[in-house]
C-alpha positions, 0 to 999 in steps of 0.5 A, a space after each residue: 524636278 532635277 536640273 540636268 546639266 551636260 558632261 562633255 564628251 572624253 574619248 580618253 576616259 571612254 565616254 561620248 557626251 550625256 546628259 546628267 542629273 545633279 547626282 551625276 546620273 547618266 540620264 536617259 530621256 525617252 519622249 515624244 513630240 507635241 505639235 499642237 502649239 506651233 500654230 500651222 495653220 490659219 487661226 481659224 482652224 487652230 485650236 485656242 490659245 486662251 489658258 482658261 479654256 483648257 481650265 478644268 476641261 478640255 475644249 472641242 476638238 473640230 475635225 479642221 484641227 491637225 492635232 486635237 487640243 493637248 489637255 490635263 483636265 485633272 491638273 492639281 490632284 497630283 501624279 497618279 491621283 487622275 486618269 491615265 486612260 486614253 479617253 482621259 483628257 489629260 495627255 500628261 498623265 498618258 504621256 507618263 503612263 507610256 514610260 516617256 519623261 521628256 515632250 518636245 513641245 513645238 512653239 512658233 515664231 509667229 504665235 510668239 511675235 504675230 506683231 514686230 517686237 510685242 510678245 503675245 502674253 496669253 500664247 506665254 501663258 498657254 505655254 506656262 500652263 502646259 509645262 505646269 501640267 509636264 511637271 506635276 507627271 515629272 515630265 520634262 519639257 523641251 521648248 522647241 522654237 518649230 518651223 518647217 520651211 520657214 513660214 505658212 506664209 511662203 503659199 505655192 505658185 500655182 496661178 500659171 503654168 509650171 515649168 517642168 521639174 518645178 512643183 509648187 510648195 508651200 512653207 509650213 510653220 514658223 516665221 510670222 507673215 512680216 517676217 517673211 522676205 522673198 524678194 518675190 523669188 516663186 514659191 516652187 520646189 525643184 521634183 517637189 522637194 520642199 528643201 529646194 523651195 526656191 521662195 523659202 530658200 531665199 527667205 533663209 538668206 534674208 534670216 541669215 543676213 539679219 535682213 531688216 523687214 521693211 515698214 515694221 518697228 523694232 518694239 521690244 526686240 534686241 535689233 532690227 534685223 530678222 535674227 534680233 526679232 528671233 532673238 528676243 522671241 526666244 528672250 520671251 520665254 527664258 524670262 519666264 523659265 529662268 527658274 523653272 526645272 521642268 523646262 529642260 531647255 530650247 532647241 533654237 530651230 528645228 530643220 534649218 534650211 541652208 539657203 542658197 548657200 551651195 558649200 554646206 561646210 562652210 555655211 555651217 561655220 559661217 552662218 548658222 552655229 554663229 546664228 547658235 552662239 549669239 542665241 546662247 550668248 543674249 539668253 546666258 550672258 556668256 561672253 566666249 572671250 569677246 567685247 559686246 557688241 554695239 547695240 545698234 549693230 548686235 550681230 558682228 563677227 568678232 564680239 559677243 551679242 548683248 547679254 539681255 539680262 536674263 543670264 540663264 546658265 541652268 538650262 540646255 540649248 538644243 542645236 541642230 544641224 541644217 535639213 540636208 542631215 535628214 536626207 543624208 543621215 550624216 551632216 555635212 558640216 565642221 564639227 568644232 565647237 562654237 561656244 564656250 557653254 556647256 550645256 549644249 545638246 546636238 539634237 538631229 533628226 533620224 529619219 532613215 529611210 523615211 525622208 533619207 534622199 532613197 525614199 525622196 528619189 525612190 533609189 534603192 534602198 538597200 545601197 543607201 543609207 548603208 545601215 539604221 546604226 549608221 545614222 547614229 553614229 554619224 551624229 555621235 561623231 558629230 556630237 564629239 567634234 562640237 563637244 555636246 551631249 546628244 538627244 535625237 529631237 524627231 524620229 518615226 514613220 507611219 503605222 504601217 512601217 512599224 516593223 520595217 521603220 520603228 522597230 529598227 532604229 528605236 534598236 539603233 537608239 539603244 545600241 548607241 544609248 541616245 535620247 530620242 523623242 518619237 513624232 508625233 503624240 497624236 493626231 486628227 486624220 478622219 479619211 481612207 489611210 489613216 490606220 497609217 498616220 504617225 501618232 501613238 493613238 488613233 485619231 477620234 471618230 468624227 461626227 459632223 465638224 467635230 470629234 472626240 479627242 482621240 482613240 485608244 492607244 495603237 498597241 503595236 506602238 505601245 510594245 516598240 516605244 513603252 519599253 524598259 530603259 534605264 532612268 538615271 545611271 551611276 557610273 560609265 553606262 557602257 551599253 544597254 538594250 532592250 529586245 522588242 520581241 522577247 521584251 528583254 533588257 540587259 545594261 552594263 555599266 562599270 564604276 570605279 574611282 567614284 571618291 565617295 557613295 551617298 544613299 542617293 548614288 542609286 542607279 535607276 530602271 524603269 519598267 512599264 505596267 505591261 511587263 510587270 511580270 518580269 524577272 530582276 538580276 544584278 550581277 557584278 559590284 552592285 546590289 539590288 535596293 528595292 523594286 518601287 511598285 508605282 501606282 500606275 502599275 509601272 516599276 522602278 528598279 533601285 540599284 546601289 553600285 559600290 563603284 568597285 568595277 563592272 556590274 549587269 543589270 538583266 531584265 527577262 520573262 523568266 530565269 532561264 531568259 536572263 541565264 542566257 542574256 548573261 551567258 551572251 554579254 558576260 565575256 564582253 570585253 568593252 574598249 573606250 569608246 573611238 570614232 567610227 569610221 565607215 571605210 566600206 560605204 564611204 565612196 556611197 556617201 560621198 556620191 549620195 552627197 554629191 546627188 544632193 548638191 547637184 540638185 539643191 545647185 540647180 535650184 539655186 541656179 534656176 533661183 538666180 538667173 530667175 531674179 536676173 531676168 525678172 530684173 529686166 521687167 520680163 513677167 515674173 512666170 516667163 523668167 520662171 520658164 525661161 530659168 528652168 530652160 537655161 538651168 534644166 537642159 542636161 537635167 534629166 541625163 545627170 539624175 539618170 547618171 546618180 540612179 544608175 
């Protein structure tokens, strides 16, 4: 496969930053998420780990799994020699039928490094399997080291009476059980609100201070501390992928959470991108103009962390910004750059009004966020200050919300020609509701403890997210869009000064099966080269500019629809690209903000004058008490003050 690198952005030659192909192509990755490796839940109930049981089959999926086991019981025949249908068992092949070609795989910190400082070699081997099979669909795989707040090992309070406001609330996934350090802080989360779990939010802390665990050995990682432990579990996998170019690369931490750091800015500059710096710097070997650091003190401020030797400078890291940005639609933070490499990918999460802070306090929603648009260009801004490319890592709702929730903002993703990866690929729910579970497929029908892997594909998800896209563009790709009723598609792309045109400089679009039908136009400086018909029935339109200025690509259900297309984009004139800014709503920003601090304030208050009382041998569910009490006394009147 390619290797995809990153182009900057430059606003004066009118362009946000993108990834591109080794032919300079502007890439568009349309993908999913697959989550059944990031290990969640006791291993027990999770699916196996070991590669030789997914050899040729596909083992059982049990009705205790979360998601059924992702398999490719045909790996080896080759792309389109093996069944795509959606009772195949081989997900990669489905996955290239949908028209995706890129998965989020989500990993664990504790299947990587379940004991301090020795990588678990067949949890590798599971994973170098799965990226074998993406790569036979030319499927790329983002490596995602996943956790939701912070750990499955943070398991709510719930042996004592609660204090009011509080609820008690477990962590998820990610770090493994030694890891995990609390300060016995409880674990209850103010309304219910998972980001404002006070043991998870002490957990943080520890991660960001390079706390050392007690009582557990170095091993074989870099450091002694939780960031070092981290560290060397994501040098675990770069080993493995240094020269493999179906891993498109690693998102360092999915939904970090802030602590109890109340200054969101400051705790973005302070804490996490340098936490993003030395990743990048122990896995590439860039140095960013400053002296090692000494290995017995590995994460100083002012020197580089130790090159572990792997100087990968092939693969993209994806970063992301604190939780607080899927609440807010924009991240509060400085967005300047933090590393002198270049192949950086912003990659946040877009959930409006799926987990924005309107649905979470059920406030009205047609005050905040003020548009789907909004959260896009909000993270374009972003991306521009911290010089990277953009790829939105999480999107998506429940089945019921497709036309409310899904159709909008996967339109939004067009407008602001963004890469973007839909949650999740599948799922297993066998109760009353799940018609309106997340995942592309229903689940399987369950007979006793076990299921089969899972139903057809929903076809309402099939018309959103199986969509005509552009694959690879030679020149400035100015916009593009595909109209989810009328199954449309229209793209404008100018190319000039391009020094010299070789056969390979061929702009690609991609069609699926079900609109194979459709009607192909080029206008302007390009000609049409060819139609490939795959074998899956999906086509690839091949086009060569001649880079001699604009040229339109239009896509419709017959020649009268693509008249009017050109009709409604010709006269377009397209001004370089300029940051956005939202002058109407910003008075609603800033209070939505404010809303937010208030609350994760009052956590981190109530989490204080918990650790002071307990300090003082009072029992630790009467200094729970008596901190909500100190904490909470005007609490209700000023969230009434933010609903009015």
């Amino acid at each position: 496969m390619l290797w995809l690198h990153v182009v900057q952005p430059n606003l004066t030659e009118g362009h946000y930053g993108y990834i591109a192909d080794e032919y300079e192509r502007h890439v568009i990755l349309r993908g999913v998420n697959v989550e059944t490796e990031q290990r969640n839940i006791p291993d027990d109930q999770d699916r196996p780990i070991d590669p030789l049981l997914y050899k040729g089959q596909c083992p059982v999926n049990k009705v205790v799994y979360q998601e059924p086991p992702t398999c490719g019981i045909d790996y080896g025949k080759g792309m389109y020699n093996m069944s795509d249908d959606w009772n195949s068992h081989n997900d990669f092949a489905q996955i290239r039928k949908w028209g995706l070609n890129v998965i989020r795989l989500c990993l664990s910190w504790s299947a990587l490094e379940p004991t301090p400082g020795t990588y678990n070699e067949m949890y590798l081997q599971r994973v170098e399997q799965i990226v074998e099979w993406a790569a036979e669909q030319q499927v790329y795989v983002i490596l995602d080291m996943h956790e939701d707040l912070y750990s499955r090992y943070i398991i709510g309070d719930r042996e004592h009476e609660i204090p009011p406001y509080l609820t008690a609330s477990d962590g998820q996934d990610g770090a493994p059980q030694w890891a995990v350090m609390t300060d016995d802080w409880p674990a209850l989360a103010l309304l219910g609100i998972g980001n404002l779990n006070l043991a998870m939010m002490r957990a943080f802390d520890h991660f960001y201070n390079n706390s050392i665990p007690p009582n557990i050995t170095q091993g074989n990682a870099p450091g002694p501390g939780l960031q070092d432990h981290y560290i060397g579990a994501i040098a675990s996998l770069a080993k493995r992928f240094v020269n493999n170019s179906a891993v498109l690369g690693y998102e360092i931490m999915n939904e970090p959470q802030p602590g109890t750091h109340s200054n969101q800015h400051t705790f973005s500059s302070d804490y996490l991108y340098p936490f993003y710096k030395r990743v990048i710097q122990a896995i590439t070997g860039v140095r960013d103009n400053l002296p090692d650091c000494p290995k017995n003190a590995p994460t100083g401020t002012n020197c580089a962390y130790p090159n572990l030797g792997i100087n990968d400078q092939h693969h993209l890291f994806f970063v992301e910004p604190t939780a607080v940005r899927n609440l807010l639609d924009f991240s509060p933070q400085n967005s300047v750059p933090f590393t002198s490499y270049t192949n950086v990918v912003y990659a946040p999460h877009v959930y409006t009004h799926v987990f924005t802070i309107d649905a979470v306090l059920h406030l009205n929603q047609s005050e905040y966020p003020p548009s789907f648009d909004y959260a896009y260009d909000t993270a374009l801004n972003e991306s521009v200050g911290l010089r990277t490319a953009i790829l939105v890592t999480e999107f998506g709702c429940g089945a019921n919300d497709d036309e409310r929730l899904l159709v909008p903002t996967v339109e939004s993703q067009d407008r602001a020609m963004v890469s973007a990866a839909i949650w999740p690929w599948k799922n297993n729910c066998f109760q009353a509701g799940c018609e309106t579970s997340w995942s592309l497929y229903d689940s399987g029908i369950s007979n006793g403890t076990v299921a089969n892997q899972n139903g057809p594909e929903r076809p309402n998800r099939v018309r959103i997210i199986s969509r005509i896209h552009p694959r690879g563009v030679i020149g400035q790709l100015k916009q593009y869009f595909y109209n989810t009723t009328t199954s449309s598609f229209y793209m404008t792309v100018n190319c000039i000064n391009r020094t010299s045109l070789a056969l390979s400089d061929e702009t690609l679009v991609y069609i699926p099966k079900r609109l194979n039908i459709s009607t192909i136009n080029i206008t302007g400086e390009a000609k049409l080269k060819t139609v490939m018909n795959n074998p899956d029935g999906s086509r690839l339109v091949v086009i060569n500019p001649t880079c001699n200025g604009r040229y339109d690509v239009f896509v419709a259900n017959s020649t009268d629809e693509i008249n009017e297309l050109h009709e409604h984009i010709i006269s377009n004139d397209f001004s370089d690209v300029k940051l956005i800014d939202h002058h109407a709503i910003k008075s609603s920003k800033i209070r939505t903000y404010e809303l937010f601090q208030f609350l994760h304030s009052t956590a981190v208050k109530i989490g204080q004058s918990f650790a002071a009382l307990s300090s003082k041998s009072i029992n630790k569910f009467k200094a729970v008490q008596k901190a909500v009490e100190i904490n909470t006394r005007d609490f209700q009147l000023q969230l009434n003050q933010f609903r009015n």
